[in-house]
py3Dmol code that shows the C-alpha trace and the ligand (Angstrom):
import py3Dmol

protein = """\
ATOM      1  CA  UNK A   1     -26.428  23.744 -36.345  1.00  0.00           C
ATOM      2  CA  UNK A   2     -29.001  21.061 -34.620  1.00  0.00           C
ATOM      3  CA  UNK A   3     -28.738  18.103 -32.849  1.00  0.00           C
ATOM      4  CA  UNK A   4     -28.329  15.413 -35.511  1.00  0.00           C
ATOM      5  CA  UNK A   5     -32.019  13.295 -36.526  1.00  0.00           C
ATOM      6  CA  UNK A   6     -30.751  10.289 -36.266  1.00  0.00           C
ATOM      7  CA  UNK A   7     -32.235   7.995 -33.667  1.00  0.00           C
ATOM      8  CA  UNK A   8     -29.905   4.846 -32.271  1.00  0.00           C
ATOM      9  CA  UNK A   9     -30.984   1.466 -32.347  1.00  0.00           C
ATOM     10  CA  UNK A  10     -29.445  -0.244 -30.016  1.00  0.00           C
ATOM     11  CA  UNK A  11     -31.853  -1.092 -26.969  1.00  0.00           C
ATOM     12  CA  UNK A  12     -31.048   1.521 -23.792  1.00  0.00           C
ATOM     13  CA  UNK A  13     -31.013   0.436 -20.489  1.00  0.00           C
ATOM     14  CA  UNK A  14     -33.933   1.127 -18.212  1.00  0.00           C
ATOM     15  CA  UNK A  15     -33.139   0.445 -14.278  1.00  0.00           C
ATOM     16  CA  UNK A  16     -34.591   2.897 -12.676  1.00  0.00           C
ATOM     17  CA  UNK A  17     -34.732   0.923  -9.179  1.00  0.00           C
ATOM     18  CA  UNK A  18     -31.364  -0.110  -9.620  1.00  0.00           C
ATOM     19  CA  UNK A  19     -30.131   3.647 -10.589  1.00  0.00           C
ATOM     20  CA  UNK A  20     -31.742   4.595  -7.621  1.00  0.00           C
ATOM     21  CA  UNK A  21     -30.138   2.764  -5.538  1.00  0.00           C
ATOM     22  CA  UNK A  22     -26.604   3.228  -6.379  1.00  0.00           C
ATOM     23  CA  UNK A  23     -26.682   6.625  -6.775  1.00  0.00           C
ATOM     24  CA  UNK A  24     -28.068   6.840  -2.895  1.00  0.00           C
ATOM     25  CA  UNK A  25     -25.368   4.329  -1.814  1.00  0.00           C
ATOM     26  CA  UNK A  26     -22.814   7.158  -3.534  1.00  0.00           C
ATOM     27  CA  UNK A  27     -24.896  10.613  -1.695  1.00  0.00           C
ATOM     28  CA  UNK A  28     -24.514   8.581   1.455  1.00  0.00           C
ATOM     29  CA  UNK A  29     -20.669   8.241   0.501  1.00  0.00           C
ATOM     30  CA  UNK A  30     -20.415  11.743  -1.040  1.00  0.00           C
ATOM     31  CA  UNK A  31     -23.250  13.559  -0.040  1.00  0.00           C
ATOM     32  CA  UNK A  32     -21.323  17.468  -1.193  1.00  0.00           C
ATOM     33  CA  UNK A  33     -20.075  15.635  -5.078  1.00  0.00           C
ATOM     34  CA  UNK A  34     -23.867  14.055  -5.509  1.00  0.00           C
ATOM     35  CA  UNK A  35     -25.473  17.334  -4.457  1.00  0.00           C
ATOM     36  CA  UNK A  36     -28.589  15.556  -4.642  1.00  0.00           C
ATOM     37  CA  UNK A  37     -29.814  12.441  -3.097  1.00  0.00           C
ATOM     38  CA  UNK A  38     -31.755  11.301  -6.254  1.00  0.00           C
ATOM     39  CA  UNK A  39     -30.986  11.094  -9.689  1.00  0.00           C
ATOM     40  CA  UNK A  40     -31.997  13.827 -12.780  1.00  0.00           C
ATOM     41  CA  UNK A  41     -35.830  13.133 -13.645  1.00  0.00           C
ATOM     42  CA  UNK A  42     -37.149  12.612 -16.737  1.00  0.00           C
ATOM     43  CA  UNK A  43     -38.236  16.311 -17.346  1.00  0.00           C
ATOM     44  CA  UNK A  44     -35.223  17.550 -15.726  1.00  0.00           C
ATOM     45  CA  UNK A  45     -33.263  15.520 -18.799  1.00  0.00           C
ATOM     46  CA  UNK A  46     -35.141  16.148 -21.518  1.00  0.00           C
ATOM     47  CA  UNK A  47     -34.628  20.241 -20.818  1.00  0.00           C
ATOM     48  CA  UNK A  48     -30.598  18.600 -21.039  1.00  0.00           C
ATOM     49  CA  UNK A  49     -31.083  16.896 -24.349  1.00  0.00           C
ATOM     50  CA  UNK A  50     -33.372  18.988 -26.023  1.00  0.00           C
ATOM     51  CA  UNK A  51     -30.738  22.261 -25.570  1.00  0.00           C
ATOM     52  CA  UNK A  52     -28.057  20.315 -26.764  1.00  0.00           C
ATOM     53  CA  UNK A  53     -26.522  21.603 -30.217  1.00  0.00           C
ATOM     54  CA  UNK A  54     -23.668  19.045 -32.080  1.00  0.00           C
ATOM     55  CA  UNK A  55     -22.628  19.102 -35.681  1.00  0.00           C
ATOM     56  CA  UNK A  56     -22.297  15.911 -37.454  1.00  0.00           C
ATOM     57  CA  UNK A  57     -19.356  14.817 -36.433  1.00  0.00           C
ATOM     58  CA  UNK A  58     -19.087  16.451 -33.291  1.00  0.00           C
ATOM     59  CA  UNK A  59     -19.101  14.830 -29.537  1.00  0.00           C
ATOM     60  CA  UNK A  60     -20.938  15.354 -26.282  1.00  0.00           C
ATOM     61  CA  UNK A  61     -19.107  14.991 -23.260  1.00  0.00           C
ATOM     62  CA  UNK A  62     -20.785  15.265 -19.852  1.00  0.00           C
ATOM     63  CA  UNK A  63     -19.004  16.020 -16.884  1.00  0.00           C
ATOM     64  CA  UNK A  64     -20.333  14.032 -13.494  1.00  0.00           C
ATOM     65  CA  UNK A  65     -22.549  11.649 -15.602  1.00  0.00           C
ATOM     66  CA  UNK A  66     -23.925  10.170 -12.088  1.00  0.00           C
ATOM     67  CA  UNK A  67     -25.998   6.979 -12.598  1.00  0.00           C
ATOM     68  CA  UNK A  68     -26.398   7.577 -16.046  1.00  0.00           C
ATOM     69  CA  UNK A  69     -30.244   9.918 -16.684  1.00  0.00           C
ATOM     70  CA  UNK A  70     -28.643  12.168 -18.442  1.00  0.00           C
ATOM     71  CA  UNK A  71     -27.000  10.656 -20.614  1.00  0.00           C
ATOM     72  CA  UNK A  72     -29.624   7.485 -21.246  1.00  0.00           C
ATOM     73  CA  UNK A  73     -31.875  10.940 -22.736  1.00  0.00           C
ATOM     74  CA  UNK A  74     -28.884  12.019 -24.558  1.00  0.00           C
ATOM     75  CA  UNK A  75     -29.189   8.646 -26.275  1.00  0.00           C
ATOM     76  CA  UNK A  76     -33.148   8.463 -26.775  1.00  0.00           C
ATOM     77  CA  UNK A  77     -32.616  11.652 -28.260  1.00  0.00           C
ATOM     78  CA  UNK A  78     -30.459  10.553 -30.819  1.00  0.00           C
ATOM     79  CA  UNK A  79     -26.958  11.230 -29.829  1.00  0.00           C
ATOM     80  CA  UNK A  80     -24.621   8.560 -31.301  1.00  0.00           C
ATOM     81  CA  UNK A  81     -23.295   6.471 -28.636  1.00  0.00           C
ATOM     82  CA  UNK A  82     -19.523   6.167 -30.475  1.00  0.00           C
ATOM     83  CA  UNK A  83     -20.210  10.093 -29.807  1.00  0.00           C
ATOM     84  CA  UNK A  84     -20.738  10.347 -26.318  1.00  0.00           C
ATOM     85  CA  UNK A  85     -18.414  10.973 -23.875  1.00  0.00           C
ATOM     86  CA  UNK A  86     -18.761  10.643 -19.601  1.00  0.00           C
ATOM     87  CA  UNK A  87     -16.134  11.905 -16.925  1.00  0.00           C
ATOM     88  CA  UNK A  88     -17.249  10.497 -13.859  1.00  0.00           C
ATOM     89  CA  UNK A  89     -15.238  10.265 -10.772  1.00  0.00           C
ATOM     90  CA  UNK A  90     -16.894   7.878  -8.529  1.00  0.00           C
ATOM     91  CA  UNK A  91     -15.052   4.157  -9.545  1.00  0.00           C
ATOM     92  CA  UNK A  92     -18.341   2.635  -8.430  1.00  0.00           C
ATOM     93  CA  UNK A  93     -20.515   5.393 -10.620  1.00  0.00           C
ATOM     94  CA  UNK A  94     -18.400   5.041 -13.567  1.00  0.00           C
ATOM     95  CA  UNK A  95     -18.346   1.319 -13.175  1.00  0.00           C
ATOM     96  CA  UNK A  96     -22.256   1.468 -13.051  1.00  0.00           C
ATOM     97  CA  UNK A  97     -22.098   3.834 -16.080  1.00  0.00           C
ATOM     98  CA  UNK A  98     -20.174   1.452 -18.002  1.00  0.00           C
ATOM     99  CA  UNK A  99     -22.254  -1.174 -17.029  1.00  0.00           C
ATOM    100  CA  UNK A 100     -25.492   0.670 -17.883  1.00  0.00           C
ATOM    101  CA  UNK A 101     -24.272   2.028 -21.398  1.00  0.00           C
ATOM    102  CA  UNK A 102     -21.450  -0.561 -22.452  1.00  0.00           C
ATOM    103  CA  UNK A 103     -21.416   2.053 -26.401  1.00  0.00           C
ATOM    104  CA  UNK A 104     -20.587   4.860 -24.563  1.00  0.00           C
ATOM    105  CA  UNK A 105     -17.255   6.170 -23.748  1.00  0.00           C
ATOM    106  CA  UNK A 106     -16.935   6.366 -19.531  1.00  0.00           C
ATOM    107  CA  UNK A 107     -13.755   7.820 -18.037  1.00  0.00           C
ATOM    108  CA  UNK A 108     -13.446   7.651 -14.610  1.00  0.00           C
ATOM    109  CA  UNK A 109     -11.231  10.619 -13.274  1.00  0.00           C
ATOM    110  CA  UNK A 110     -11.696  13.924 -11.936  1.00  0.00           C
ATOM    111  CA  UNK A 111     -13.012  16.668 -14.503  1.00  0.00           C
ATOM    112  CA  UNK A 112     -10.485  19.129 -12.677  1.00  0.00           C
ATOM    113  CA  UNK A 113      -8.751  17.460 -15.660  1.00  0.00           C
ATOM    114  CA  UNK A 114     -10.399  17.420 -18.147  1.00  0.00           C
ATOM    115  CA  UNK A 115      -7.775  18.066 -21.544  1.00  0.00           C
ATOM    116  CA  UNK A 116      -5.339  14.703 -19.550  1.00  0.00           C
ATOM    117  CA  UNK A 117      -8.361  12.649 -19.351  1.00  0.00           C
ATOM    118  CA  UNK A 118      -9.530  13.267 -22.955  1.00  0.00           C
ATOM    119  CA  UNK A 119      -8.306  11.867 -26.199  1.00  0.00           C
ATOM    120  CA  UNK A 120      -6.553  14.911 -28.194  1.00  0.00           C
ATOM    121  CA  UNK A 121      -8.666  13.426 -31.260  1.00  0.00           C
ATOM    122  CA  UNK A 122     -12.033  15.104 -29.232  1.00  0.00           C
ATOM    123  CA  UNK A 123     -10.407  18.602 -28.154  1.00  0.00           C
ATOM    124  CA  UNK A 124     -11.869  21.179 -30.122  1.00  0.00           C
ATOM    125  CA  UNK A 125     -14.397  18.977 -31.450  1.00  0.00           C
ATOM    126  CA  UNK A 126     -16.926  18.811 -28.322  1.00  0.00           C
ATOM    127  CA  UNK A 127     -20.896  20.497 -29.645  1.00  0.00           C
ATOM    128  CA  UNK A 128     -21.775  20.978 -26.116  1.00  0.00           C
ATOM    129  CA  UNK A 129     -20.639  20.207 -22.574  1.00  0.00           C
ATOM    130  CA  UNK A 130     -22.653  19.580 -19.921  1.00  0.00           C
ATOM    131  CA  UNK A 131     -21.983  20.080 -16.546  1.00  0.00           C
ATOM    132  CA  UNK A 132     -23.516  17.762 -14.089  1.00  0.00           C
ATOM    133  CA  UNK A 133     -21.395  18.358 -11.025  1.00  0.00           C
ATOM    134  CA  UNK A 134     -22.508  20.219  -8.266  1.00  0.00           C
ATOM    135  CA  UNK A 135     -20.847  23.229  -9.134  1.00  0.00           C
ATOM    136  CA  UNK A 136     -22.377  25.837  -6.260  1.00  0.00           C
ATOM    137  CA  UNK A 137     -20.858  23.760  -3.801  1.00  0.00           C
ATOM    138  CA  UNK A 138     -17.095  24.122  -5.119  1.00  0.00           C
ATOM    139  CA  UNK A 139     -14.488  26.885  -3.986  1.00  0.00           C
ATOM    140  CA  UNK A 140     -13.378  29.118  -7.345  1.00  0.00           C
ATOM    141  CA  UNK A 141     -10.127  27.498  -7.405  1.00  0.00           C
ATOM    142  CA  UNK A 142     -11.892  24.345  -8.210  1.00  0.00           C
ATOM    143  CA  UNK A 143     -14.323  25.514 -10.463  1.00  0.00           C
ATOM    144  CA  UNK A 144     -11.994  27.430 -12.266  1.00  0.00           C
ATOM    145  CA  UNK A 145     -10.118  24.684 -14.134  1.00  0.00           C
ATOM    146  CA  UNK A 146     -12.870  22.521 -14.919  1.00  0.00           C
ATOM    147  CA  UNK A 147     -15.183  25.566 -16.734  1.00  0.00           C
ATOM    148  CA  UNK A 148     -11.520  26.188 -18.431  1.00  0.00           C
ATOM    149  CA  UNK A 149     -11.428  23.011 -19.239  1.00  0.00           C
ATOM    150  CA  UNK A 150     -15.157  22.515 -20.508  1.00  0.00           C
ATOM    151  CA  UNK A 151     -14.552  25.733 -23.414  1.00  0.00           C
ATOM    152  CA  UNK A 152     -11.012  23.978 -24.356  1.00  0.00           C
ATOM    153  CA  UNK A 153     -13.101  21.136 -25.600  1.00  0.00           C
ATOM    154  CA  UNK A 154     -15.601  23.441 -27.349  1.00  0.00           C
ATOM    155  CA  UNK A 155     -14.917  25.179 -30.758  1.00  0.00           C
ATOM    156  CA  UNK A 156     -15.114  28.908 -29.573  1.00  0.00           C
ATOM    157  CA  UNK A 157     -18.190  30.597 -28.848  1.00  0.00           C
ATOM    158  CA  UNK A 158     -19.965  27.485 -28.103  1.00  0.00           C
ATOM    159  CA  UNK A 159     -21.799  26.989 -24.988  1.00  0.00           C
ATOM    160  CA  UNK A 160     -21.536  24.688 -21.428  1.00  0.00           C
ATOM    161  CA  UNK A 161     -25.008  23.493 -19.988  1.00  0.00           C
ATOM    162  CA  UNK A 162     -25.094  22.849 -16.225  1.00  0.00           C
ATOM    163  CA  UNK A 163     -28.619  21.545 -14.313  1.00  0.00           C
ATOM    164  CA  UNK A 164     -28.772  23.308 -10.743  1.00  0.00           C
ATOM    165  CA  UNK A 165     -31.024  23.508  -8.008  1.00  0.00           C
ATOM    166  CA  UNK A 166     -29.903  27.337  -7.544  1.00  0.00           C
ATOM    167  CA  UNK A 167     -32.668  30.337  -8.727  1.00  0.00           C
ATOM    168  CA  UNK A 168     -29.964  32.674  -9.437  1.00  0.00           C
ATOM    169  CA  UNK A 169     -26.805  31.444 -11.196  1.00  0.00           C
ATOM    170  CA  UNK A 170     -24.944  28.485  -9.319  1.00  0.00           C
ATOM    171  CA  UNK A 171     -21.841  29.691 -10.744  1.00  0.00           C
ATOM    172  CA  UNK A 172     -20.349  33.293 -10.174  1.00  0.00           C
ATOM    173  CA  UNK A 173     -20.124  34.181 -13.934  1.00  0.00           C
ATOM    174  CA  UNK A 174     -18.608  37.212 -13.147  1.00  0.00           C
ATOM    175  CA  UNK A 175     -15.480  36.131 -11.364  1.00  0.00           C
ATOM    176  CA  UNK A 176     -14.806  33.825 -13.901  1.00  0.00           C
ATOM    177  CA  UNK A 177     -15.434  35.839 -16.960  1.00  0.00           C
ATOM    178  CA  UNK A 178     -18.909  34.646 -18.397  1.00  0.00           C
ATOM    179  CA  UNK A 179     -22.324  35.075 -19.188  1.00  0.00           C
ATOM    180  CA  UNK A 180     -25.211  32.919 -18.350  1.00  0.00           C
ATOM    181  CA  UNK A 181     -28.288  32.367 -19.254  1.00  0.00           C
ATOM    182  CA  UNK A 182     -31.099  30.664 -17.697  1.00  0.00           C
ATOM    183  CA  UNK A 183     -32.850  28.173 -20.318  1.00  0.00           C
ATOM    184  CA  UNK A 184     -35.767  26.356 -18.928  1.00  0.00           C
ATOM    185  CA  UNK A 185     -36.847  25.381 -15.652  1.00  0.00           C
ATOM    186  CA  UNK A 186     -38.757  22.060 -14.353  1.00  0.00           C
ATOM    187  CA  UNK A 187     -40.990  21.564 -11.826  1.00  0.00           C
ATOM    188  CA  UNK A 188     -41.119  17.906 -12.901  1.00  0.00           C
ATOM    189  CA  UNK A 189     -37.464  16.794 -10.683  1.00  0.00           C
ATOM    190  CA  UNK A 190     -37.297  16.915  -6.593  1.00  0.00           C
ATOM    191  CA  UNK A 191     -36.200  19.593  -5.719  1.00  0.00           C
ATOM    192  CA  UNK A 192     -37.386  22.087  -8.753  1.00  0.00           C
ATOM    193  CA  UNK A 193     -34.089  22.459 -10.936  1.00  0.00           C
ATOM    194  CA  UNK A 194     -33.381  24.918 -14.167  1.00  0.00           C
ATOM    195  CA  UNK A 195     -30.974  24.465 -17.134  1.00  0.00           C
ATOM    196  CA  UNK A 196     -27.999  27.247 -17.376  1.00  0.00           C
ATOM    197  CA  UNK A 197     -25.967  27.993 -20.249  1.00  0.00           C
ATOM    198  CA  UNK A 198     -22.714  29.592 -19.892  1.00  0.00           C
ATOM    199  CA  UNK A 199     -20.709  31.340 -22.457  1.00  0.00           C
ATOM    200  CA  UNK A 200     -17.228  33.143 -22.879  1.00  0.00           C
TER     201      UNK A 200
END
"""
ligand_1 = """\
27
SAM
C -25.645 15.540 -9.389
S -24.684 14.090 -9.672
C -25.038 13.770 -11.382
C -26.419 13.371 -11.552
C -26.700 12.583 -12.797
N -27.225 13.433 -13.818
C -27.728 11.543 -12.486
O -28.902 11.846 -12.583
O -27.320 10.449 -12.086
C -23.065 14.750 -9.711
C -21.994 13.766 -10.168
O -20.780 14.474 -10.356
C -19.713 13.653 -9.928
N -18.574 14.539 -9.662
C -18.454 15.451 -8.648
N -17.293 16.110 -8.758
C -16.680 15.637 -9.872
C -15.438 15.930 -10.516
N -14.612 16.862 -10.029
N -15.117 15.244 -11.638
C -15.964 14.306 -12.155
N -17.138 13.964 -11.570
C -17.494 14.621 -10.461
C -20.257 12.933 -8.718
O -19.523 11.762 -8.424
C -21.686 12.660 -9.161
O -21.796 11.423 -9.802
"""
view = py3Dmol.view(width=600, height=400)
view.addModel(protein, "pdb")
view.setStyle({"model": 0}, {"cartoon": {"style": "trace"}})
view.addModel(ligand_1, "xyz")
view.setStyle({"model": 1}, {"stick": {}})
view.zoomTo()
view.show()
């Protein structure tokens, strides 16, 4: 299965000052949630999008969609918009999403609930998840129900993606059952970061 050809059309927004600035306005706010006091590069996204695997009529949902890098790649790289999915709890981040990417789907909640905040219509139906919330920095009883939560929107055997700072694994696979791999790693984002996937 491979990420579908099909490029969008619409035109996607490019505010890279702007994005800048709002997410630092949130680390100053949040500093532990951001984890990082500037948004996902370019490189750092395209390792994201280019891992990515959706059948036709599958969805992408992204947990912690930040500012929006992530997912503006997701687009460029030719994920429908109607398909794409962002849980976001900052109001002002997921306002900003919403604002950046008015196609998209933005739900502003905490991804500690993931199967409430979702539509049953996408359960079961997500290609990939990706993880873009500081993970490393959150106890096991709060990590626990959102990596539940990220496989209960996956057909089984699928994989989650998560972006990380961390060499080793950010997430203690072993206490909660999984194996990771390490997919790519980019010197091209401040600091360095790699691409994990995580399976059952
Ligand atoms: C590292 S930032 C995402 C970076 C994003 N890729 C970007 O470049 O803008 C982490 C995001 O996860 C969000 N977040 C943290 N904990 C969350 C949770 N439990 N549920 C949903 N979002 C969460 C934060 O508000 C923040 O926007």
């Amino acid at each position: 299965m491979t990420l579908s050809q099909s490029k969008t059309e619409r035109p996607v927004a490019r505010e890279p000052l702007a994005e800048k600035a709002v997410y630092f306005k949130q680390w100053l706010r949040a500093p532990l949630e951001m984890g990082s006091v500037a948004p996902a590069s370019p490189s750092l996204c395209k390792l994201v999008a280019d891992n990515i695997v959706r059948g036709p009529n599958e969805y992408i949902v992204e947990t912690g969609g930040g500012t929006g890098a992530v997912s503006r790649a997701l687009l460029e790289a030719g994920v429908p918009a109607e398909r794409l999915i962002v849980v976001e709890m900052a109001p002002d981040l997921a306002a900003h999403l919403r604002h950046a990417h008015p196609d998209i789907t933005v739900i502003e909640g905490d991804a500690r609930r993931l199967l409430d905040l979702l539509p049953d219509s996408v359960i079961g139906r997500v290609g990939t998840v990706i993880c873009g919330i500081p993970m490393a920095m959150l106890p096991l009883d709060v990590m626990r129900p959102i990596v539940e939560g990220m496989f209960a929107l996956m057909p089984p055997g699928r994989r989650f993606l998560h972006y990380s700072f961390c060499i080793t694994s950010p997430l203690p696979f072993k206490k909660l059952g999984l194996s990771p791999e390490r997919i790519g790693f980019t010197l091209g984002n401040f600091p360095p970061a790699s691409v994990w996937g995580y399976t059952t």
